[in-house]
TIRO-2110 file (N, C-alpha, C; in Angstrom, 1 decimal):
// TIRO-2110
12.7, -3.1, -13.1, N, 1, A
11.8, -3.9, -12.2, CA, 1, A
11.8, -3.3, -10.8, C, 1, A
12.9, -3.1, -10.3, N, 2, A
13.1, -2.2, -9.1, CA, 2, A
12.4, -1.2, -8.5, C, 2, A
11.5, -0.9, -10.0, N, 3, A
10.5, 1.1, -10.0, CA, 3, A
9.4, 0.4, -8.8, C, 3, A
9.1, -0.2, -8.6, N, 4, A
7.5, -0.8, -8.0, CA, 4, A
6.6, -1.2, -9.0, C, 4, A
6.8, -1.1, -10.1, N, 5, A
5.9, -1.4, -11.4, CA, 5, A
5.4, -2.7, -10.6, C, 5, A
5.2, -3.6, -10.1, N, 6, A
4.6, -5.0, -9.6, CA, 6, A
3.5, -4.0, -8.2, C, 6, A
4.1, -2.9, -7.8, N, 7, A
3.2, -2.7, -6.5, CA, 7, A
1.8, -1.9, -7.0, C, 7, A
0.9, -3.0, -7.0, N, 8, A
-0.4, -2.3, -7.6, CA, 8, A
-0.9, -1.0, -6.5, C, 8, A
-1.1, -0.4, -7.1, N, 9, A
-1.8, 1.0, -7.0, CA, 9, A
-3.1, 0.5, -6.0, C, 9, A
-2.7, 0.3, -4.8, N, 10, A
-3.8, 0.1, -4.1, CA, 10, A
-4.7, 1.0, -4.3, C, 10, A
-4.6, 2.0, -4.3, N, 11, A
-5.8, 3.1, -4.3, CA, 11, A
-6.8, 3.0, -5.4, C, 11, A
-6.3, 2.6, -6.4, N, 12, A
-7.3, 2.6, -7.6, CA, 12, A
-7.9, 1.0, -7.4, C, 12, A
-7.2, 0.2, -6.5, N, 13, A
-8.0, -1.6, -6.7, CA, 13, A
-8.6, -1.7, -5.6, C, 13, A
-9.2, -0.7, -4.7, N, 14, A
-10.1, -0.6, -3.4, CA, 14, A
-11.3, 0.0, -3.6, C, 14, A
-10.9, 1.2, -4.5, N, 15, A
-12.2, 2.0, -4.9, CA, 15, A
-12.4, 2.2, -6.7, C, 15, A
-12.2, 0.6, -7.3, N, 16, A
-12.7, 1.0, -8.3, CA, 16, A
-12.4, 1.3, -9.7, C, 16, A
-11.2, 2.5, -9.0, N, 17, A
-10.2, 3.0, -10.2, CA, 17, A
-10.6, 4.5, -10.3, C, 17, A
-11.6, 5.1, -9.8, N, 18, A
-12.4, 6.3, -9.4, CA, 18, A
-12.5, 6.8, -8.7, C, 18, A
-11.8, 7.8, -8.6, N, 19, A
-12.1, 8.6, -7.2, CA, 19, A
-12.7, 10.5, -7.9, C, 19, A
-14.3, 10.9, -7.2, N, 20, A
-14.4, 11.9, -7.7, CA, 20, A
-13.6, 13.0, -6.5, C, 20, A
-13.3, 14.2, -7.8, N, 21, A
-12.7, 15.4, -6.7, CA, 21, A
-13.9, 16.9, -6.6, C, 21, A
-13.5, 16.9, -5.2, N, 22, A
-14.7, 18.0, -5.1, CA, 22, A
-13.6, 18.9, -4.7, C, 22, A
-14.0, 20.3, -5.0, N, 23, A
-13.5, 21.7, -4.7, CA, 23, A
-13.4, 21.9, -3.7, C, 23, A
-14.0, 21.4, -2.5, N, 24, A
-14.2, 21.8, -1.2, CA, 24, A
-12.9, 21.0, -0.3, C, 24, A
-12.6, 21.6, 0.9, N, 25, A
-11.6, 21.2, 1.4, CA, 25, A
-12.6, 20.2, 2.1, C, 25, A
-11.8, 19.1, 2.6, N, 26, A
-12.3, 18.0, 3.1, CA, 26, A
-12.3, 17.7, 4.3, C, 26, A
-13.1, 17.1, 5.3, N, 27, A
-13.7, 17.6, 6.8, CA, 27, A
-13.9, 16.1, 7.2, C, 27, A
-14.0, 14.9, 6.4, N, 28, A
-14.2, 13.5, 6.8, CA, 28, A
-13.1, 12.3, 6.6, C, 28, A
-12.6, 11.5, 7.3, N, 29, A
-12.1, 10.3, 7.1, CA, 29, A
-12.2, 10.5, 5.6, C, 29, A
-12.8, 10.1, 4.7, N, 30, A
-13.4, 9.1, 3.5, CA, 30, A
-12.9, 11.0, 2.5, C, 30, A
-13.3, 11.4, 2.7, N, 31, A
-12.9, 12.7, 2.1, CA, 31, A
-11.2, 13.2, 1.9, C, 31, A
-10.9, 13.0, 2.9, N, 32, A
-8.9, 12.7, 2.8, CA, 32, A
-8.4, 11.9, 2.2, C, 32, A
-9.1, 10.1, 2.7, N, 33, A
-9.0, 9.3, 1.4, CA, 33, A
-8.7, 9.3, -0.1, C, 33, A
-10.0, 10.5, -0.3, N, 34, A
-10.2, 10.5, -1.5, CA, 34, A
-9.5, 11.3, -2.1, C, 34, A
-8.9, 12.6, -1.4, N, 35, A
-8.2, 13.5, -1.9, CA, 35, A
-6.7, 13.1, -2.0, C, 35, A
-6.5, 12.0, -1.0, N, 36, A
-5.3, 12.0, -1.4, CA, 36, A
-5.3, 10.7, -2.4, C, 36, A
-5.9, 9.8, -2.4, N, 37, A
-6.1, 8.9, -3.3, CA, 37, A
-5.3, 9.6, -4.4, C, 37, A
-6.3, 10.7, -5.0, N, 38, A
-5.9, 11.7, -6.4, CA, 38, A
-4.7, 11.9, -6.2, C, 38, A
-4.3, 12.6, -5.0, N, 39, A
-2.6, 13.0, -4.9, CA, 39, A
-1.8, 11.9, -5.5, C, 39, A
-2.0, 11.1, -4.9, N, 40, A
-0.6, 9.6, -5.1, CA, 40, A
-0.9, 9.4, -7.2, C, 40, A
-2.1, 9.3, -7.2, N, 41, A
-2.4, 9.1, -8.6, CA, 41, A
-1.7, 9.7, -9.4, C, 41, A
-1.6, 11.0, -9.0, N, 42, A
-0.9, 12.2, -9.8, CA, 42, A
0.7, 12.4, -9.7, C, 42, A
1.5, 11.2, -8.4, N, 43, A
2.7, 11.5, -8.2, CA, 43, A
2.7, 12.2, -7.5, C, 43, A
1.8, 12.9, -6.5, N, 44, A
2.4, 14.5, -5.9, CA, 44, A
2.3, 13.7, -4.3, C, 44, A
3.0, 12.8, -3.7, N, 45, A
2.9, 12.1, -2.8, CA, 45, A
3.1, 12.7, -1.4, C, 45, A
3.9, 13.7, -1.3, N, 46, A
4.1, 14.5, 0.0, CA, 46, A
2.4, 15.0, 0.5, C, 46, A
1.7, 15.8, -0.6, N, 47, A
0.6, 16.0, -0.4, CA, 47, A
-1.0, 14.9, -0.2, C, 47, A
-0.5, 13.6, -0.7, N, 48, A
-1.0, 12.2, -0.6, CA, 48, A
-0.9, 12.2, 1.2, C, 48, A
0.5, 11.9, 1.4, N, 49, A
0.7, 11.5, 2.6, CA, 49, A
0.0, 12.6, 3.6, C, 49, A
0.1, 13.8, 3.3, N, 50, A
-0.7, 14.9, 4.3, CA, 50, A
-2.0, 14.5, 4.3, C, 50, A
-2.6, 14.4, 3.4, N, 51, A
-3.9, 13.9, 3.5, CA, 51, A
-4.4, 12.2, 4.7, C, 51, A
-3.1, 11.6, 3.8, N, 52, A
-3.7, 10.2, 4.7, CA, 52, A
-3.4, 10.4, 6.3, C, 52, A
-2.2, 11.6, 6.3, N, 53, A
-2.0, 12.0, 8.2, CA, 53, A
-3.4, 12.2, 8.3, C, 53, A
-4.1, 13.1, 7.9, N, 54, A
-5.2, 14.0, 8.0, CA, 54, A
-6.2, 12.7, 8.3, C, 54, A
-6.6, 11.9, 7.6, N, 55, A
-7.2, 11.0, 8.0, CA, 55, A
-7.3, 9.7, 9.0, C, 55, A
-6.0, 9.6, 9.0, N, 56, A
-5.5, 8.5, 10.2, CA, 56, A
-5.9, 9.6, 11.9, C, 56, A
-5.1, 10.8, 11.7, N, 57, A
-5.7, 11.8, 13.1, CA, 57, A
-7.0, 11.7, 13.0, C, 57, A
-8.1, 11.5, 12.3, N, 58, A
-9.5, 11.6, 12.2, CA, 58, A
-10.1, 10.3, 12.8, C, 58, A
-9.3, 9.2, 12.6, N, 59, A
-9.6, 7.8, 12.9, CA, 59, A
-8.5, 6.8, 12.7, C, 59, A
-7.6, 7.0, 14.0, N, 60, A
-6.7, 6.2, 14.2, CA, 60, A
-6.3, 5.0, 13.6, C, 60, A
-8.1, 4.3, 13.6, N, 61, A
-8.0, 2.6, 13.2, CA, 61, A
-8.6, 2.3, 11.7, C, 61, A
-7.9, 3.2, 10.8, N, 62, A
-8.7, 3.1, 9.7, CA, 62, A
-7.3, 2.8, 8.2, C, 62, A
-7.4, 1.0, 8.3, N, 63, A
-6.4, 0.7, 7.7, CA, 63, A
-5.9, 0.9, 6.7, C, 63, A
-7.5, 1.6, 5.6, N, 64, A
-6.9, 2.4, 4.6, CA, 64, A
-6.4, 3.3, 4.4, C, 64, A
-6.2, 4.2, 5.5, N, 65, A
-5.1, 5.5, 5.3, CA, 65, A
-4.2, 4.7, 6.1, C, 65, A
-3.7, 3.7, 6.5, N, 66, A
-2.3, 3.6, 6.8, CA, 66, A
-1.8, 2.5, 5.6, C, 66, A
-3.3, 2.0, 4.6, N, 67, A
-2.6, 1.2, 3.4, CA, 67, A
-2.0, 2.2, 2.5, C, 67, A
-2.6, 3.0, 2.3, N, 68, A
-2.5, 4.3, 1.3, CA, 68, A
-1.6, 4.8, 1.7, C, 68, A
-1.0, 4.9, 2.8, N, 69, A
-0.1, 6.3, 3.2, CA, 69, A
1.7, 5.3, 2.7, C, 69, A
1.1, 4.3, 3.3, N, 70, A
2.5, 2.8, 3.2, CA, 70, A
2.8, 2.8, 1.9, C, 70, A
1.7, 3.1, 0.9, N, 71, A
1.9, 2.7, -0.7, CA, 71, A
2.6, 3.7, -1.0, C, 71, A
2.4, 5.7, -0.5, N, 72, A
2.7, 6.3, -0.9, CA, 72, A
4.4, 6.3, -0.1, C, 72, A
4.5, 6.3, 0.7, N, 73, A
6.0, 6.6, 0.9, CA, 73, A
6.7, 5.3, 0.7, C, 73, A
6.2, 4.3, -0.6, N, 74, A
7.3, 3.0, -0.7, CA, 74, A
7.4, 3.9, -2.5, C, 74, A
6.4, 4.1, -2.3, N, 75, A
6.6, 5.1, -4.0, CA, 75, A
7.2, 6.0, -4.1, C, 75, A
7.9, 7.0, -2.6, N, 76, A
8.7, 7.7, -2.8, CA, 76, A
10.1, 7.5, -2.3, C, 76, A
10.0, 5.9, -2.3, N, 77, A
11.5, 5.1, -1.6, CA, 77, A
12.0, 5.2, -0.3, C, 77, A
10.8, 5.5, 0.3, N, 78, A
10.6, 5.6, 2.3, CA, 78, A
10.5, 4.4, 2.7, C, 78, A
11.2, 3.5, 2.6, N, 79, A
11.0, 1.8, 2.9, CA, 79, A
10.3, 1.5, 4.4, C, 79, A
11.1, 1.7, 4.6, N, 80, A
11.0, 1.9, 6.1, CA, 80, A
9.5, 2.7, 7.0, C, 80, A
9.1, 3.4, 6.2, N, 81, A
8.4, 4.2, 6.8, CA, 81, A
7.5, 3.5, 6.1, C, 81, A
6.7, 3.3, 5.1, N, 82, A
5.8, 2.6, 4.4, CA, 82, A
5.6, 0.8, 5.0, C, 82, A
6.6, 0.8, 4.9, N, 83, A
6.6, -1.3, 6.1, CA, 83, A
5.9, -0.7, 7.3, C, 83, A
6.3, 0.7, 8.1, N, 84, A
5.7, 0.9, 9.2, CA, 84, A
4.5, 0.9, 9.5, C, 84, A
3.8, 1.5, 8.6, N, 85, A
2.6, 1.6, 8.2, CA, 85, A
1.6, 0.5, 7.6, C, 85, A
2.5, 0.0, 6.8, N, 86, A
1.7, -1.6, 6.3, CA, 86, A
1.9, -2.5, 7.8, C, 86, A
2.9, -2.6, 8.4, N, 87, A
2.7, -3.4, 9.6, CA, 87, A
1.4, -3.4, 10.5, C, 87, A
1.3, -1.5, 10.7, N, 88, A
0.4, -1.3, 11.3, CA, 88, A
-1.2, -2.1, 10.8, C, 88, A
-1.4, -1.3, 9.5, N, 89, A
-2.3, -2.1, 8.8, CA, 89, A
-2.5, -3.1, 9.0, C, 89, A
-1.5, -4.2, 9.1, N, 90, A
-1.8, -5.6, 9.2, CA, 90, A
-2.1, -6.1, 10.8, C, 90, A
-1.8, -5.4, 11.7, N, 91, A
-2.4, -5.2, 13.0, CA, 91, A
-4.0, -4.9, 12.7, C, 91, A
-4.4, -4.1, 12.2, N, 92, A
-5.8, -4.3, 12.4, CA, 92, A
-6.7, -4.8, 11.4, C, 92, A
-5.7, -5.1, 10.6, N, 93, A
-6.7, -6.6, 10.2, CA, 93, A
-6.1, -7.2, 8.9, C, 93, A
-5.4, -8.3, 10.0, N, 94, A
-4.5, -9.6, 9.6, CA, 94, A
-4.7, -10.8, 8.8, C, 94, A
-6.3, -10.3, 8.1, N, 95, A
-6.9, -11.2, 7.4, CA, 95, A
-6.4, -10.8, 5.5, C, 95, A
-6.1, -9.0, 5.6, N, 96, A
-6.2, -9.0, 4.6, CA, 96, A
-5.2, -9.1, 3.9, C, 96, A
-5.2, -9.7, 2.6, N, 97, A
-3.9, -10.0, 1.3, CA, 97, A
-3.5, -9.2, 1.1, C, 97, A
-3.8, -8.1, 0.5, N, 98, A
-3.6, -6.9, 0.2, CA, 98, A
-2.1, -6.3, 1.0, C, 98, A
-1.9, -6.2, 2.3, N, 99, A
-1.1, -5.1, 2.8, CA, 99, A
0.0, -6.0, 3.2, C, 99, A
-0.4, -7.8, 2.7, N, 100, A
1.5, -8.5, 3.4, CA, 100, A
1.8, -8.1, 1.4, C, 100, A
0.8, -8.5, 0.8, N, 101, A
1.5, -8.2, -0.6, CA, 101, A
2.8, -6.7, -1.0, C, 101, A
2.3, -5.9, -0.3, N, 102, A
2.5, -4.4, -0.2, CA, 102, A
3.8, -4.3, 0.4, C, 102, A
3.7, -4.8, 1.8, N, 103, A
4.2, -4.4, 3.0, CA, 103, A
5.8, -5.5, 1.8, C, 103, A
5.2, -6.7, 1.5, N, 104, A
6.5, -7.4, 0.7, CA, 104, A
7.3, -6.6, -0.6, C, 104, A
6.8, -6.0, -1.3, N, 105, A
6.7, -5.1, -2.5, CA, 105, A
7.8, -3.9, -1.7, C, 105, A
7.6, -3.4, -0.7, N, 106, A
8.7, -2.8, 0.1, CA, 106, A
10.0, -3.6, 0.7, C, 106, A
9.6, -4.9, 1.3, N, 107, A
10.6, -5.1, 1.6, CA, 107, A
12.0, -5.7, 0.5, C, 107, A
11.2, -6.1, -0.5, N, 108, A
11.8, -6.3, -2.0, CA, 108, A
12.9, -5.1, -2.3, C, 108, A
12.3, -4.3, -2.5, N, 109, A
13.0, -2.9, -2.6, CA, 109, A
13.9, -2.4, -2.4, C, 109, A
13.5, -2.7, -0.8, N, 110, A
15.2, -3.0, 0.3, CA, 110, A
16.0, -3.5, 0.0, C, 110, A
16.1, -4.6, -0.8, N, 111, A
16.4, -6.0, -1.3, CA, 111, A
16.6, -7.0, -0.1, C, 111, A
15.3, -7.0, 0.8, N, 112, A
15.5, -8.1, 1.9, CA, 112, A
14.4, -8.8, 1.4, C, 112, A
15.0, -9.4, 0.2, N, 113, A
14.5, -10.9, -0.7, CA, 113, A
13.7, -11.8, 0.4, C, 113, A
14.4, -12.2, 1.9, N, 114, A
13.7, -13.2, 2.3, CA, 114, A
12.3, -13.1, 3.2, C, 114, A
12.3, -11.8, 3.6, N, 115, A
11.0, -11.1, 4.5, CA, 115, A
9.8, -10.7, 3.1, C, 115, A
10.3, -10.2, 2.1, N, 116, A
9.4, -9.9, 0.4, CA, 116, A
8.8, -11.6, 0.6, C, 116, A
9.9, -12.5, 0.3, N, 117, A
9.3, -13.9, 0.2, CA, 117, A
8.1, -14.1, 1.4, C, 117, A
8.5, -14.0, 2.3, N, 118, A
7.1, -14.5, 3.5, CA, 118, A
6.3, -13.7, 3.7, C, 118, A
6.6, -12.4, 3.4, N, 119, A
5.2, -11.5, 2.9, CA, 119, A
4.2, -11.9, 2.1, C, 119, A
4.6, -12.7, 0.6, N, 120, A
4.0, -12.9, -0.7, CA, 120, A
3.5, -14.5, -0.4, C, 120, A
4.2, -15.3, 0.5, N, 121, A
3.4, -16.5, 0.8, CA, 121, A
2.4, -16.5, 1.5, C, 121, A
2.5, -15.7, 2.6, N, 122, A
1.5, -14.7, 3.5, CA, 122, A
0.3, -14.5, 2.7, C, 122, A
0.6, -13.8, 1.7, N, 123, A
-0.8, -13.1, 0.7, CA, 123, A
-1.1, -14.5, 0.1, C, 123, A
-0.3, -15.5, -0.3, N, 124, A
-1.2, -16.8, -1.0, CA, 124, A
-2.0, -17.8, 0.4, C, 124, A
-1.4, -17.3, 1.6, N, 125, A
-2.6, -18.3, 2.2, CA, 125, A
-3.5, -17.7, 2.9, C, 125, A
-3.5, -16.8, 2.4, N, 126, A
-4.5, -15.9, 2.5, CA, 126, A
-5.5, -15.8, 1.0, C, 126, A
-5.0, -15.8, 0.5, N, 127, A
-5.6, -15.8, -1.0, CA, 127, A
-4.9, -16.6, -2.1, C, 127, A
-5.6, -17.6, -2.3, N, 128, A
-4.5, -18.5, -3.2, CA, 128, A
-4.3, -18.0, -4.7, C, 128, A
-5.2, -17.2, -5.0, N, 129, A
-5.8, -16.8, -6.4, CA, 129, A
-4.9, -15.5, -6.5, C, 129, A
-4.3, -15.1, -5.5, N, 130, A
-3.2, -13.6, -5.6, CA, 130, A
-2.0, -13.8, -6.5, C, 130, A
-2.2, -13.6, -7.7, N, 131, A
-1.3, -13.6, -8.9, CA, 131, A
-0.2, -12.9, -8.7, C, 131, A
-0.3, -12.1, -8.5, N, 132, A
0.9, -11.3, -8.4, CA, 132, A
1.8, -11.8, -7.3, C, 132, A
0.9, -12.3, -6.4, N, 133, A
2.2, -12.7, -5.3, CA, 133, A
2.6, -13.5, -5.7, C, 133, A
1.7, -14.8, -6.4, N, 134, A
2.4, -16.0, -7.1, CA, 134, A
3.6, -15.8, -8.3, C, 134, A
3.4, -14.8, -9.2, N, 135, A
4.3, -14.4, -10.0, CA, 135, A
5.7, -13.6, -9.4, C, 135, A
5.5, -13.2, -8.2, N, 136, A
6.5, -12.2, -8.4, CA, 136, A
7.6, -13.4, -6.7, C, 136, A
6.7, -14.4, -6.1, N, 137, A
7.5, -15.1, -5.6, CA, 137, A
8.6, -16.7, -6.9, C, 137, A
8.0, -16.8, -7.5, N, 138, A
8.1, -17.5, -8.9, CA, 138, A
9.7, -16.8, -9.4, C, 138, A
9.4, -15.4, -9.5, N, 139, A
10.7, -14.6, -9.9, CA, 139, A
12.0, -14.7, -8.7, C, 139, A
11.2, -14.6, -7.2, N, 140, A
12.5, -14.6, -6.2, CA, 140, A
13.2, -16.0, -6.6, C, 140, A
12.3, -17.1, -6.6, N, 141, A
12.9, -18.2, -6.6, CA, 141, A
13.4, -18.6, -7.8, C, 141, A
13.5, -17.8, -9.1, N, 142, A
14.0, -18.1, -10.2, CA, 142, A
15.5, -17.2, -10.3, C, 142, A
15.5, -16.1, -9.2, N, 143, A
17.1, -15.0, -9.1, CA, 143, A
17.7, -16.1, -8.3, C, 143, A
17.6, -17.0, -7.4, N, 144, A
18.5, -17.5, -6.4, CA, 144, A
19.0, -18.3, -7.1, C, 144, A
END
């Protein structure tokens, strides 16, 4: 349970599950995205994360390379550095479920059970219908 198997693959539930790859090296925000989208897909996360650098330098305020980049180094057990990133994320826009779900999915990890917990309540009053957060705070309170 510990693998992240509960931290959904942001990348594939923003865009779809589809990302096309083009041959050409990539010159746009939305083009890094996408390239590195494929990287994390594939496990090759060092080069994920270069890409989502690549795109965050392109536009500082663009919370899906710092959702993406958070997913990828909690995937490669960078806790710390992925919470950084989802925090950031959540600075610029505190509305979405998505990145306390995420940002909790990391701090789980850590095993700081009680910051996971108010991350995933976070995501239900924000979204009451967020299953996973419902299910996976259900599990904190069923280990205590």
């Amino acid at each position: 349970m510990k693998r992240m198997v509960f931290v959904v693959m942001a990348f594939m539930l923003l865009y779809g599950g589809q990302v096309a790859w083009s041959q050409e090296e990539p010159v746009t925000v939305q083009g890094f995205l996408n390239r590195g989208q494929l990287y994390a897909q594939n496990e090759e996360y060092d080069k994920a994360i270069a890409d989502f650098n690549e795109s965050i330098r392109l536009n500082p305020n663009n919370l899906y390379a710092y959702l993406f980049r958070g997913v990828s180094y909690n995937l490669k057990g960078n806790f710390d550095q992925g919470i950084a990133d989802l925090t950031q994320a959540i600075r610029l826009n505190p509305n979405y479920d998505e990145l306390y779900f995420q940002r909790g999915a990391a701090y789980y990890q850590k095993g700081e059970n009680d910051l996971a917990m108010a991350d995933w309540e976070k995501t239900l009053r924000i979204n009451p219908n967020h299953a996973n957060a419902r299910q996976y705070i259900e599990m904190l309170r069923q280990a205590r």
